[in-house]
N, C-alpha and C positions, 0 to 999 in steps of 0.2 A: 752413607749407608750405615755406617757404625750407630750415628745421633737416631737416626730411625729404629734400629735394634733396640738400644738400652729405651727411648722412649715408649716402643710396645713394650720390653719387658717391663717399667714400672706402672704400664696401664694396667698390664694382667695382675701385677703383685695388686695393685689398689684395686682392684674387682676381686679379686682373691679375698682379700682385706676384707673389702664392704660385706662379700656377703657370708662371711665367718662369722663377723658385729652380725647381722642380720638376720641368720641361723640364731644366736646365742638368744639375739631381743627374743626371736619368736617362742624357742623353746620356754624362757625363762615366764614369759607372760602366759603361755595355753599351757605347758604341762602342770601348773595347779591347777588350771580348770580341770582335767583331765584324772585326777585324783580325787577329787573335791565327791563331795558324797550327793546319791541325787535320789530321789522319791522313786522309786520300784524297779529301783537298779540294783544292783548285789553290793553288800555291805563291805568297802575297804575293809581287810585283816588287818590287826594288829595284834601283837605282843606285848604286855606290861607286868610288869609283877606287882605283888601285895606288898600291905606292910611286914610279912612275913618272908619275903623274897621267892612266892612263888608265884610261877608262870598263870598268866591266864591271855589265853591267846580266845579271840572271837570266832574264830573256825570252829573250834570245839566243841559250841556251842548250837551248831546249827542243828534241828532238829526239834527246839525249844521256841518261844515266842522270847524276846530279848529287849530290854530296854538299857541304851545306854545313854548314857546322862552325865554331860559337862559341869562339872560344878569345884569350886574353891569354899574354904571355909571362912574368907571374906566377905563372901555376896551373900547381900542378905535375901534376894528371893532364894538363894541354893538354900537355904538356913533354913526357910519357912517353907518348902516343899519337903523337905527330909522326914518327918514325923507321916505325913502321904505318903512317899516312896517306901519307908518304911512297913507301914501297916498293906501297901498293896505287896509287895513279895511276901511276905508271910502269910495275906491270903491267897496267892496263886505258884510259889516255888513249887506246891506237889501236884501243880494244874499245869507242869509244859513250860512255866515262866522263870524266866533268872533275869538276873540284874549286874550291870556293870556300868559300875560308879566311875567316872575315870576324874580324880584328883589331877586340877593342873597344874605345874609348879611349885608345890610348895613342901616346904621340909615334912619329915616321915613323923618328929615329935606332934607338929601342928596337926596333921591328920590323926594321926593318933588321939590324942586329946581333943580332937573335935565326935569321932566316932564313941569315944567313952562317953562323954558328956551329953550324947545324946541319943544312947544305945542304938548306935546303927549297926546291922547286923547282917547286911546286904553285902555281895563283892563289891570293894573299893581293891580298882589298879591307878600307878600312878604316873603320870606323863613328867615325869622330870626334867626331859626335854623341849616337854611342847610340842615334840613333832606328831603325834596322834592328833592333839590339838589342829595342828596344820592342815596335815594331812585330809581330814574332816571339813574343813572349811569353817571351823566354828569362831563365830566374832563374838559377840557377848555371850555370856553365861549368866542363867544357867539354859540348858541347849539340851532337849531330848532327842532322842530318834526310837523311833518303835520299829524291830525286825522281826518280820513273818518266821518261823520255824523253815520256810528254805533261804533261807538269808539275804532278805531283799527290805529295803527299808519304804515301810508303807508310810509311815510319819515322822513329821520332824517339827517340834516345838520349841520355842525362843520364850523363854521366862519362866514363871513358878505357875505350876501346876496344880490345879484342884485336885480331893480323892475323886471326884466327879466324871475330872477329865480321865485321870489316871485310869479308873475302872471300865471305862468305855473304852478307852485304846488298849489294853491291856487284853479285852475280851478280842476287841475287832483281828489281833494277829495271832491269838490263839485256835 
């Protein structure tokens, strides 16, 4: 009777076991899907600060039309859409539009002297972490998302951008 006891209690502990591993696989594989950002679904929030250490959270901004934009001072299509991104916030910040730049990983000097160097003028926040990065699901860069003024992401673009494209999405969530 005893050998019968301890043998169900080590079946329950090893079922107990399996489906603890089993829980953890599942969460760990579907809850980034489940974060991960998706075409005319409401825009993950986050928080980042400038190079000035102030806050710019994406909430904030609902009520605007919003372009945010993956990009490193590495990549050379981020490098060759910047002079675009540029010239479209300046013709649409007093038309509903803002901009958030989100710097991935890299020092506050590098950003800096890439912004001087090529008078960007737009919000730049910075993912220090990469978890924004994450959080967003972004693989390569450079990585747009255009968000409607109630915070829903109408588009999502992968690489460097015309003024062409820029102006036509820019309008369409305005």
């Amino acid at each position: 009777m005893n050998k019968q006891r301890r043998l169900l209690m080590r079946i329950v502990i090893l079922l107990l076991l399996f489906s603890a591993v089993g829980f953890a696989l599942y969460k760990n594989t579907f809850a980034n899907k489940e974060t991960t950002v998706q075409l005319n679904k409401q825009a993950p929030n986050f928080k980042l600060a400038t190079l000035s250490n102030e806050k710019t959270e994406l909430k904030d901004l609902q009520g605007k039309g919003v372009l945010v934009n993956f990009w490193a001072s590495w990549c050379d299509p981020c490098k060759k859409e910047m002079p675009a991104i540029q010239k479209a916030y300046n013709q649409y910040k007093d038309k509903g539009f803002d901009i958030v730049a989100v710097n991935i990983q890299e020092p506050d000097l590098t950003v800096e002297n890439f912004l001087k160097n090529n008078n960007i003028t737009f919000p730049v926040v910075l993912d220090k972490s990469g978890e924004v990065y994450n959080l967003w699901g972004v693989g390569r860069i450079p990585v747009s998302f255009f968000i409607s003024s109630d915070g829903i992401i109408k588009r999502k673009y992968e690489g460097e951008m015309s003024q062409e494209q820029l102006d036509q999405w820019i309008k369409e969530i305005l």
